[in-house]
Backbone and ligand atoms as CSV (ligand in chain L), in Angstrom:
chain,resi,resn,atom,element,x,y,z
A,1,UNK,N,N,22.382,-101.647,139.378
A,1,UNK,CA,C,22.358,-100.557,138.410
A,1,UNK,C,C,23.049,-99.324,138.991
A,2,UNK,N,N,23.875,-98.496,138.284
A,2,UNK,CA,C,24.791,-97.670,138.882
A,2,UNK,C,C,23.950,-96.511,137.903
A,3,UNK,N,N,23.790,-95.210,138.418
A,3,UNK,CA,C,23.284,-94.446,137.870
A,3,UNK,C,C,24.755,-93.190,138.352
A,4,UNK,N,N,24.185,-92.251,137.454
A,4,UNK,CA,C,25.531,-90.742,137.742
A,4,UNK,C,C,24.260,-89.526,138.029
A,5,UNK,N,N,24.262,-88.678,139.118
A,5,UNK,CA,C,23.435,-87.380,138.960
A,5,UNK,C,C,24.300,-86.360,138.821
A,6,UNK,N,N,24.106,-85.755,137.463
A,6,UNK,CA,C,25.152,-84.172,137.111
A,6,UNK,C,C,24.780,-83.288,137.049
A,7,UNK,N,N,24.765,-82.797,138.063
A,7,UNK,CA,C,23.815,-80.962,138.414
A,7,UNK,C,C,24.942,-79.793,137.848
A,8,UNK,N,N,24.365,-79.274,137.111
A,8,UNK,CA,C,25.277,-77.940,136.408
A,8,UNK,C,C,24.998,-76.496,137.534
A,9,UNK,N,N,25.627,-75.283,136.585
A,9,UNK,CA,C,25.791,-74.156,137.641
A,9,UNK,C,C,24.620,-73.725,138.159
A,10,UNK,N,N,24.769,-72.928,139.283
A,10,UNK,CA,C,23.882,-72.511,140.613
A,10,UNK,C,C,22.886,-73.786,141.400
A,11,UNK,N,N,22.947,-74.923,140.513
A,11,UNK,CA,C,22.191,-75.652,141.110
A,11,UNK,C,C,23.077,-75.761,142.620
A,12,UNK,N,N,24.012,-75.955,143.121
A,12,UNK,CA,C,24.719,-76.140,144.663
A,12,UNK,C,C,23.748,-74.907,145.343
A,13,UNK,N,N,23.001,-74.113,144.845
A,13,UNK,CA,C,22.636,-73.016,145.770
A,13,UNK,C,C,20.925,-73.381,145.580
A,14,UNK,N,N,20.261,-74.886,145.540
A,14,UNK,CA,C,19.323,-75.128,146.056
A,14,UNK,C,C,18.806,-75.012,147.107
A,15,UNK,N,N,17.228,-74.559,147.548
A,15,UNK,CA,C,16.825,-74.521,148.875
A,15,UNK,C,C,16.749,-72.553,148.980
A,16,UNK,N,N,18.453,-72.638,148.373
A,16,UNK,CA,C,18.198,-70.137,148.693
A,16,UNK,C,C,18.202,-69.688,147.179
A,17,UNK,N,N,18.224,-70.598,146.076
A,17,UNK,CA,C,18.407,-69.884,145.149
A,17,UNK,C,C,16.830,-69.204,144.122
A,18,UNK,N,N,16.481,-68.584,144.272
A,18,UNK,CA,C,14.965,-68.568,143.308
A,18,UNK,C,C,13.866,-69.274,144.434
A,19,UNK,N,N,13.895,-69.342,145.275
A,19,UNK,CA,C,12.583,-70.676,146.109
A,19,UNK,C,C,11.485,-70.916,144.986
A,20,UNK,N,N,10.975,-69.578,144.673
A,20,UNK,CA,C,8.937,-70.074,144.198
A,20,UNK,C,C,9.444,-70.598,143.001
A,21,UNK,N,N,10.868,-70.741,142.540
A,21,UNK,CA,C,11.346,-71.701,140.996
A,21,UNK,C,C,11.420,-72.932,141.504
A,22,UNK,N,N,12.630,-72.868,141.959
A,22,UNK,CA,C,13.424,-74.293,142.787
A,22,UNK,C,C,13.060,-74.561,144.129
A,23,UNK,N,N,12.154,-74.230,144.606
A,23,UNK,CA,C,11.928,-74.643,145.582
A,23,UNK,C,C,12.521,-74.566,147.030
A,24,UNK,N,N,12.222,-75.087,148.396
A,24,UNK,CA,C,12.907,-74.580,148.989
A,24,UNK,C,C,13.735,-75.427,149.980
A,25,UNK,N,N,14.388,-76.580,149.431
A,25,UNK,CA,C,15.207,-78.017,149.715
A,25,UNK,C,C,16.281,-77.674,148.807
A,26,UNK,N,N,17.525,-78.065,149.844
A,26,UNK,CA,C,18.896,-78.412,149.374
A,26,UNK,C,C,18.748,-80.211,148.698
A,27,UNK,N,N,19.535,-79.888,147.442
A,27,UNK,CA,C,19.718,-81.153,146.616
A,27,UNK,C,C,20.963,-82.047,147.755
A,28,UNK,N,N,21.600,-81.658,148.665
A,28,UNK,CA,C,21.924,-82.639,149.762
A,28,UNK,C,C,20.877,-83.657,150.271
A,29,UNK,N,N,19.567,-82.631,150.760
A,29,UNK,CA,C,18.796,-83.102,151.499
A,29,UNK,C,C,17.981,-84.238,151.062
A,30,UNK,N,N,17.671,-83.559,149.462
A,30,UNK,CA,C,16.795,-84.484,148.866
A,30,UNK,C,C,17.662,-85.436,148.189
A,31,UNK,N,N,18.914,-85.428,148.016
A,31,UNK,CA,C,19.455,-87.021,147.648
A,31,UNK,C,C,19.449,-88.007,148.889
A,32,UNK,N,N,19.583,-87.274,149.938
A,32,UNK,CA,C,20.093,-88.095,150.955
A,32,UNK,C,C,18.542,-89.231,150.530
A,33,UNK,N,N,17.193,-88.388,150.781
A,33,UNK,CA,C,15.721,-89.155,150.577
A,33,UNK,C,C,15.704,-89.837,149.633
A,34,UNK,N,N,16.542,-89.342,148.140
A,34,UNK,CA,C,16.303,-90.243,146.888
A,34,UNK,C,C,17.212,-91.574,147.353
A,35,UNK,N,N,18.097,-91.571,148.018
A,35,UNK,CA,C,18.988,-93.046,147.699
A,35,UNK,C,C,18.167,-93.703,148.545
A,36,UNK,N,N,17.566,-93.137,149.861
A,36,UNK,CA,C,16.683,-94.216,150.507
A,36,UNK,C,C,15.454,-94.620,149.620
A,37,UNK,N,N,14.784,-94.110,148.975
A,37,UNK,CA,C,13.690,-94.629,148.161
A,37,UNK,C,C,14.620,-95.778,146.961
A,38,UNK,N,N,15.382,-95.234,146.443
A,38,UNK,CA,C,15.968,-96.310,145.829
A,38,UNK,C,C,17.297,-97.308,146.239
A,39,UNK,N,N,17.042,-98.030,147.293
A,39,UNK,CA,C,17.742,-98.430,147.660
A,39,UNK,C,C,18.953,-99.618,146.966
A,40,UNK,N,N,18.508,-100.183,145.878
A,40,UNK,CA,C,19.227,-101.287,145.044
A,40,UNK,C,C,19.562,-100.130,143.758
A,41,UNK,N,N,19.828,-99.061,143.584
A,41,UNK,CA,C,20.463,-98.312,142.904
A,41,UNK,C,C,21.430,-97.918,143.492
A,42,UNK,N,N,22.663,-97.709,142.401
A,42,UNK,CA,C,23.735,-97.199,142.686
A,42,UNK,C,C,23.950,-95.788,142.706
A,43,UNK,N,N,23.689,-95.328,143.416
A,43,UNK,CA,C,23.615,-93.671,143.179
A,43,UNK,C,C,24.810,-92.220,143.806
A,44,UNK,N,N,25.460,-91.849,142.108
A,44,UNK,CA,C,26.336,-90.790,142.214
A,44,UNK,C,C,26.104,-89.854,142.040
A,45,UNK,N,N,26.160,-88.413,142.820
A,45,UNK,CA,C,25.958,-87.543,142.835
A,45,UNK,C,C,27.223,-86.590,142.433
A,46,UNK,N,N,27.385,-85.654,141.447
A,46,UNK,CA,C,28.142,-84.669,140.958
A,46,UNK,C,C,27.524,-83.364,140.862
A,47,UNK,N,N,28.390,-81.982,141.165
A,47,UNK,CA,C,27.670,-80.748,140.867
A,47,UNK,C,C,29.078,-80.169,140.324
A,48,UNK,N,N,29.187,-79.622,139.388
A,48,UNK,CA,C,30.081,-78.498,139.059
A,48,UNK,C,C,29.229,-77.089,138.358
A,49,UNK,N,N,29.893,-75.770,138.494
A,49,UNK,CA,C,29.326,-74.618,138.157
A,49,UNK,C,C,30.654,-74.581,137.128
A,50,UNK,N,N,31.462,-75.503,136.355
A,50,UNK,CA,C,32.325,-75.164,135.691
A,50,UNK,C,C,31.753,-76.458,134.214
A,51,UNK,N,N,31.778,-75.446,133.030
A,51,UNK,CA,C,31.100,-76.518,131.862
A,51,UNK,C,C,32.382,-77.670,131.378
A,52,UNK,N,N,33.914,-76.995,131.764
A,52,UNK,CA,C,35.098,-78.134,131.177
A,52,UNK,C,C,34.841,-79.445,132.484
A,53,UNK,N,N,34.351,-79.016,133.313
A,53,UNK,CA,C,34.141,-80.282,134.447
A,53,UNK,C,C,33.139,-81.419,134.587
A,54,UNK,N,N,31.553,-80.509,134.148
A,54,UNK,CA,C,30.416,-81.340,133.542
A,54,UNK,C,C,31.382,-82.172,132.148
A,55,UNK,N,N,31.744,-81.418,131.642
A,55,UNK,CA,C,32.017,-82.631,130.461
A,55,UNK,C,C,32.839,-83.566,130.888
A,56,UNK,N,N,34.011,-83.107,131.547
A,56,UNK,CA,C,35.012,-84.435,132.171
A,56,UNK,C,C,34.536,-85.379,132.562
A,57,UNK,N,N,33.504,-84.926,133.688
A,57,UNK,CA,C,32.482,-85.960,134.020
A,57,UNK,C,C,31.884,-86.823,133.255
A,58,UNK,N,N,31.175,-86.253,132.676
A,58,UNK,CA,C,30.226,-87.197,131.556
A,58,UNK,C,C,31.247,-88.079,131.076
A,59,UNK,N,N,32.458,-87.491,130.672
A,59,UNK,CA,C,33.824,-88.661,129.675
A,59,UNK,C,C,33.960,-89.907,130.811
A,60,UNK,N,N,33.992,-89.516,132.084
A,60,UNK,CA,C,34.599,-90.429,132.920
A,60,UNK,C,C,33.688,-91.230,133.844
A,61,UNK,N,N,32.245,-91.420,133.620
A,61,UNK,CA,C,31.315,-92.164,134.154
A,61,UNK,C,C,30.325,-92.661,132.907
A,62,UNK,N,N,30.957,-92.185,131.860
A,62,UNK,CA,C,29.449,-92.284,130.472
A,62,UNK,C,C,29.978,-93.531,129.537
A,63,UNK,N,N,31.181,-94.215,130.297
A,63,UNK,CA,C,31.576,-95.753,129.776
A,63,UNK,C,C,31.297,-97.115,130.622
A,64,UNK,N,N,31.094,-96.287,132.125
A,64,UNK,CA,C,30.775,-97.548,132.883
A,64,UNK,C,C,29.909,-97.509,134.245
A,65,UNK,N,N,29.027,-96.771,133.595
A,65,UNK,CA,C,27.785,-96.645,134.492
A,65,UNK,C,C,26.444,-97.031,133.572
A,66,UNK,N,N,25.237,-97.245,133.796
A,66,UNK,CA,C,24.032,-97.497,132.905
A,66,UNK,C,C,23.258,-96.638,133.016
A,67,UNK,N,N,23.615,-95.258,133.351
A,67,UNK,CA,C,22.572,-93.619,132.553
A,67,UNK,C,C,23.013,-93.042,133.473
A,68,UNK,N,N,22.859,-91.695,133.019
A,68,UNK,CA,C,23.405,-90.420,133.614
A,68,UNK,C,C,21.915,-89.467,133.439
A,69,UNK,N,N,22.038,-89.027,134.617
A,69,UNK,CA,C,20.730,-87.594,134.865
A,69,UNK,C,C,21.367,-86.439,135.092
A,70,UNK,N,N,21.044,-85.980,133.779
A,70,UNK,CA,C,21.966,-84.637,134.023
A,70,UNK,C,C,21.117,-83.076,133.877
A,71,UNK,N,N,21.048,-82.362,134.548
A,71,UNK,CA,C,20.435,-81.184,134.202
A,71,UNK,C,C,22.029,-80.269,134.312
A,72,UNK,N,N,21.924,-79.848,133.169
A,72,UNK,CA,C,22.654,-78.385,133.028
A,72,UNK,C,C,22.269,-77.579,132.945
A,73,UNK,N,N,21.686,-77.252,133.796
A,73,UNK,CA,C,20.994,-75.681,134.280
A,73,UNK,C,C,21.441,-74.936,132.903
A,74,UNK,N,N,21.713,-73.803,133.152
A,74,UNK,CA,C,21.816,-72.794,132.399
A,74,UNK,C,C,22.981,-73.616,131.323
A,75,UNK,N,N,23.946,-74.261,131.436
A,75,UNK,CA,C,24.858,-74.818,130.106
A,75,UNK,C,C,23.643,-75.663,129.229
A,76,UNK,N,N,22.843,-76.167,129.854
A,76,UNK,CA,C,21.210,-76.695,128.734
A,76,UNK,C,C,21.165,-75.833,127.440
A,77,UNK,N,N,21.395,-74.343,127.482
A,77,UNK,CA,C,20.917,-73.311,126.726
A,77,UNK,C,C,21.885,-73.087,125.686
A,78,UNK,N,N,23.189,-73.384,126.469
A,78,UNK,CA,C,24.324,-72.528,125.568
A,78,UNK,C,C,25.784,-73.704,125.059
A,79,UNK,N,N,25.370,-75.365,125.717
A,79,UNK,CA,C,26.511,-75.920,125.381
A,79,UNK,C,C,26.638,-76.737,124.135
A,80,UNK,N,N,27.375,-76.491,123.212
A,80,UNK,CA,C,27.511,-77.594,122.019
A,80,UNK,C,C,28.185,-78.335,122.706
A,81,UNK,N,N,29.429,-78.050,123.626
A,81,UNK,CA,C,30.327,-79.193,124.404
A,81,UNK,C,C,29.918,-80.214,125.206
A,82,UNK,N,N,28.930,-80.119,125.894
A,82,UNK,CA,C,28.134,-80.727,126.482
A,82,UNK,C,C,27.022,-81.520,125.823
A,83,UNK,N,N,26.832,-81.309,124.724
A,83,UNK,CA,C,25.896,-81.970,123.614
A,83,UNK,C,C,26.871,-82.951,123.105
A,84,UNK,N,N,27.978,-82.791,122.847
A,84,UNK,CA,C,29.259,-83.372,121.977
A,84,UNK,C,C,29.131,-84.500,122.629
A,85,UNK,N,N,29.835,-83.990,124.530
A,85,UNK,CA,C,30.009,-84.981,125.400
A,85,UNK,C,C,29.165,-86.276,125.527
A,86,UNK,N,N,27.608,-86.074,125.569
A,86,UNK,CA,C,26.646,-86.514,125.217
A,86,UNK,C,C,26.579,-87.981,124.220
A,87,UNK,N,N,26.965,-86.988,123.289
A,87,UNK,CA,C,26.996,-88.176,121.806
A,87,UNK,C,C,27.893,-89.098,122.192
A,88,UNK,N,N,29.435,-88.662,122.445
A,88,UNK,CA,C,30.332,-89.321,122.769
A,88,UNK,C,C,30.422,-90.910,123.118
A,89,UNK,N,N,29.344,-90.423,124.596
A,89,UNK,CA,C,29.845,-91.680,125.753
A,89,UNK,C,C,28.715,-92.773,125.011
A,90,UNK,N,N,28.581,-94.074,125.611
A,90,UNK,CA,C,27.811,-95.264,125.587
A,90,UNK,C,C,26.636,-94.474,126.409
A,91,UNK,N,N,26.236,-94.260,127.910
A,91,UNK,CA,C,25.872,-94.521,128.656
A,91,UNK,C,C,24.531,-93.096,128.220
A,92,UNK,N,N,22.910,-93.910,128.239
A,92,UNK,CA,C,21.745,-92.903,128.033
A,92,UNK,C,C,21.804,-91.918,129.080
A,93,UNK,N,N,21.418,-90.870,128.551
A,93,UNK,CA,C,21.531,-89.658,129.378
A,93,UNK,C,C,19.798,-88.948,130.086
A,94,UNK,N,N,19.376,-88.801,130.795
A,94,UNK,CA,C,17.715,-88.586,131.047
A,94,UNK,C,C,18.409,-86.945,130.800
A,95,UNK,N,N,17.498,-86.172,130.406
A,95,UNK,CA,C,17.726,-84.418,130.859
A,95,UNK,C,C,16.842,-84.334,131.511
A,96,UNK,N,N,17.083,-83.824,133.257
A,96,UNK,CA,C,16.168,-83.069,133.886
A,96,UNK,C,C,15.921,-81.548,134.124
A,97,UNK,N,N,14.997,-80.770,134.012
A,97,UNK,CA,C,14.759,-79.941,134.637
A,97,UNK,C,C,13.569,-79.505,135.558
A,98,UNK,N,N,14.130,-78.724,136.549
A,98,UNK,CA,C,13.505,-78.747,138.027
A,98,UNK,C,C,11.814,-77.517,137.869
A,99,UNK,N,N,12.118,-76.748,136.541
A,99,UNK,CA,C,11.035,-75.838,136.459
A,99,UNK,C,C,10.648,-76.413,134.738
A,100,UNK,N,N,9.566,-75.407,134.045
A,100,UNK,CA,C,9.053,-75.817,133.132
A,100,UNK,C,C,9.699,-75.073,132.224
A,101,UNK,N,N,10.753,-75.323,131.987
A,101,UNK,CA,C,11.607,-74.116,130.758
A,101,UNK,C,C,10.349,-73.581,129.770
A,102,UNK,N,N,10.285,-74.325,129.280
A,102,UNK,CA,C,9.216,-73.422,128.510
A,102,UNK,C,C,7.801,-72.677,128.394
A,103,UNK,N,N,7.586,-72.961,129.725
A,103,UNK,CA,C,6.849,-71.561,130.390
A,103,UNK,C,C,7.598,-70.290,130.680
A,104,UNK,N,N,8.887,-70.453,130.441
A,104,UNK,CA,C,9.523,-69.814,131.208
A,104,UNK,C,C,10.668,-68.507,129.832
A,105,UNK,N,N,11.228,-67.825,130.119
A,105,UNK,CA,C,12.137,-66.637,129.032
A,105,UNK,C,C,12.669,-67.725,127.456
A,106,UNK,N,N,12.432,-67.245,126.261
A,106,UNK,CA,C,12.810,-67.618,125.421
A,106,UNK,C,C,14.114,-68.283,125.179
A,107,UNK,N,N,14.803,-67.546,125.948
A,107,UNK,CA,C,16.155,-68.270,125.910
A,107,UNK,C,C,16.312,-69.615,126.240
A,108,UNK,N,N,15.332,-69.744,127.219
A,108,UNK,CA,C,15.314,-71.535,128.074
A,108,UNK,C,C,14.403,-72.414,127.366
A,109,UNK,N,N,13.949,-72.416,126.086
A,109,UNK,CA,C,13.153,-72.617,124.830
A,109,UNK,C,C,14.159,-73.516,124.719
A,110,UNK,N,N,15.748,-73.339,123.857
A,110,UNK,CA,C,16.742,-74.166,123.482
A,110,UNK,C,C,17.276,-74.884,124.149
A,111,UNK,N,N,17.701,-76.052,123.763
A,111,UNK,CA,C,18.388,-76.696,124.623
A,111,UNK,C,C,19.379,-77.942,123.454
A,112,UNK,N,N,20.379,-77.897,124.045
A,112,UNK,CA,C,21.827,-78.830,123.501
A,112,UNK,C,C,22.209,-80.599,123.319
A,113,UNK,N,N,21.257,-80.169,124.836
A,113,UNK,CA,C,21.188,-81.838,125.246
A,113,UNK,C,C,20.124,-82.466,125.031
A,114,UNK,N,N,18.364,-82.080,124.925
A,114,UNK,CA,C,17.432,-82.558,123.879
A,114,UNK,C,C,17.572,-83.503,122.808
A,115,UNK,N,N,17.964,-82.728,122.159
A,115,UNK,CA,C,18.213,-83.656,120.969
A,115,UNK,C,C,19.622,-85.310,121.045
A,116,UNK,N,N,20.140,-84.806,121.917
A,116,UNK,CA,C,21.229,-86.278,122.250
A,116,UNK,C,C,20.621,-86.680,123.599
A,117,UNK,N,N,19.335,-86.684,124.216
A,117,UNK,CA,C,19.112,-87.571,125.548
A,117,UNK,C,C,18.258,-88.218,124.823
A,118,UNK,N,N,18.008,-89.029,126.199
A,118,UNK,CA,C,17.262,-90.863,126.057
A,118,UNK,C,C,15.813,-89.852,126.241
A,119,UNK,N,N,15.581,-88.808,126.687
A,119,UNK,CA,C,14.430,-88.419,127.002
A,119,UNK,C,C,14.460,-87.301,128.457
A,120,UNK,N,N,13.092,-86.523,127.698
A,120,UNK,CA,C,13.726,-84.906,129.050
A,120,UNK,C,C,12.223,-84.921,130.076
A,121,UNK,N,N,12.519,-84.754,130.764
A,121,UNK,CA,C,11.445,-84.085,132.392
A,121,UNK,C,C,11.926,-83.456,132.680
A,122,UNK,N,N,10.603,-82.467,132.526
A,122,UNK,CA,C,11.014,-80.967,133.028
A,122,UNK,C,C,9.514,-80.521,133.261
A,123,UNK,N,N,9.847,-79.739,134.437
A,123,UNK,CA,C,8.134,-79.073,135.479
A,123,UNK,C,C,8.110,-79.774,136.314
A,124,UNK,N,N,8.318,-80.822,137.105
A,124,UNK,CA,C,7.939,-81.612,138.032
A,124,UNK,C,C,8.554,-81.248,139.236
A,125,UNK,N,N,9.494,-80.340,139.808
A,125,UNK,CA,C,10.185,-79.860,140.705
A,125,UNK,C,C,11.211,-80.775,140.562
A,126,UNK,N,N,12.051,-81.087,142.096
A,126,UNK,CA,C,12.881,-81.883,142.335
A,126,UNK,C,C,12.806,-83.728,142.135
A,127,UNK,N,N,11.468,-83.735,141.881
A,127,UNK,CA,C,10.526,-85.054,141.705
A,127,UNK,C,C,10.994,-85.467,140.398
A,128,UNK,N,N,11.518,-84.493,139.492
A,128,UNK,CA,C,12.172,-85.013,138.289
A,128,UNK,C,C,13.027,-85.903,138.067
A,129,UNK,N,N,13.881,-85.920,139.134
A,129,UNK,CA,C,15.271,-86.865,139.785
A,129,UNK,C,C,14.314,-88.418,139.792
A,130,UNK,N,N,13.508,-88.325,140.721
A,130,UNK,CA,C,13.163,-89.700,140.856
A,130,UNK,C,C,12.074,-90.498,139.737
A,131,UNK,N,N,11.569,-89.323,138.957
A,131,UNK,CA,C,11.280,-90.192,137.252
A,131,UNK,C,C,12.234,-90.220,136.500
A,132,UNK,N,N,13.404,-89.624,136.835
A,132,UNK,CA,C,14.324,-89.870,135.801
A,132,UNK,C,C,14.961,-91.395,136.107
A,133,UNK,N,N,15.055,-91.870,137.288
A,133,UNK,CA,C,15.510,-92.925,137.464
A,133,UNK,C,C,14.291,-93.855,137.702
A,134,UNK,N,N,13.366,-93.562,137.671
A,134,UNK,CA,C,12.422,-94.690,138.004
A,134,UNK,C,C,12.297,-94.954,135.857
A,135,UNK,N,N,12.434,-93.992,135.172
A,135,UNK,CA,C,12.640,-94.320,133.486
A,135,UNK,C,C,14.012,-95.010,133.225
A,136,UNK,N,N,14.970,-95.410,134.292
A,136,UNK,CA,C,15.706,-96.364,133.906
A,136,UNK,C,C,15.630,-97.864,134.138
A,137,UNK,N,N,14.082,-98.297,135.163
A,137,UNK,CA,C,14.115,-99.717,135.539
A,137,UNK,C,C,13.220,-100.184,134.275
A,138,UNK,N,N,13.375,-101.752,134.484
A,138,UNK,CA,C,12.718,-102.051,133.662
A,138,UNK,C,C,11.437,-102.647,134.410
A,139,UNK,N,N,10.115,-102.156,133.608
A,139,UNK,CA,C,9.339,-102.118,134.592
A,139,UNK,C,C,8.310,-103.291,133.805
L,1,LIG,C1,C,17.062,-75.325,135.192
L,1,LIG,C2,C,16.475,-74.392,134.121
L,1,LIG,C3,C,17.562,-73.567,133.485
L,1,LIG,O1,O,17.011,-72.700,132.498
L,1,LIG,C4,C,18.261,-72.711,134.522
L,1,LIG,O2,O,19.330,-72.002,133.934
L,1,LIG,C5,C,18.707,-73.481,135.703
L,1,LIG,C6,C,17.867,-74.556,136.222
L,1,LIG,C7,C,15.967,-76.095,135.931
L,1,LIG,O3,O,16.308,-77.101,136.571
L,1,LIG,O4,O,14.795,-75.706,135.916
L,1,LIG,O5,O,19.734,-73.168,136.310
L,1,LIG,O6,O,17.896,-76.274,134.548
């Protein structure tokens, strides 16, 4: 099983960005731990802080991979393009997020990709990553 992970903007500044939000681990660190826990997964890791690049992405792994985990940070709030992208491809999409948006400013209430994912986790910290892929085996 080949999975895609697509981290949107500021997420690269895990570990210093916000801590008591995000915590205080680089998403290096903790993939390096996720591929060892899942070892018979195929696991790709992507980050862009640019929204024409998240979508490229999604076009160019969302035909021949079997799900994509994507949190778009802040593009979650504001992308129809990224929703589009979404619809587009074959490949189910999990939405993660690392805090509880909706505990959290009204603005982070909406979201683009909701309504076109296979299904969203969000509040669980970085632990979200590994239900998002443990919701792709068949169990
Ligand atoms: C986030 C929540 C978003 O509202 C925010 O813009 C982020 C991170 C999360 O993982 O909790 O950058 O997606």
């Amino acid at each position: 099983m080949k999975l895609v992970i697509i981290n949107g903007p500021n997420l690269n500044l895990l570990g210093k960005r916000e801590p008591e939000i995000y915590g205080g681990t680089t998403f290096e660190a903790y993939f390096g731990a996720l591929k060892q826990r899942f070892p018979r997964v195929e696991l790709e890791y992507f980050q862009s802080n640019i929204e024409g690049e998240i979508i490229d992405k999604i076009q160019e792994v969302g035909f021949d991979c079997d799900g994509i985990v994507l949190n778009a940070a802040a593009y979650t709030h504001t992308s129809v393009g990224i929703g589009d992208a979404i619809k587009a491809i074959e490949a189910p999409v999990v939405e993660v997020h690392i805090s509880n948006t909706h505990k959290r400013e009204e603005f982070r209430h909406v979201s683009y990709i909701s309504p076109v994912a296979k299904g969203v986790i969000l509040g669980f910290g970085l632990q979200g990553y590994d239900l998002a892929i443990i919701s792709f085996m068949h169990l």
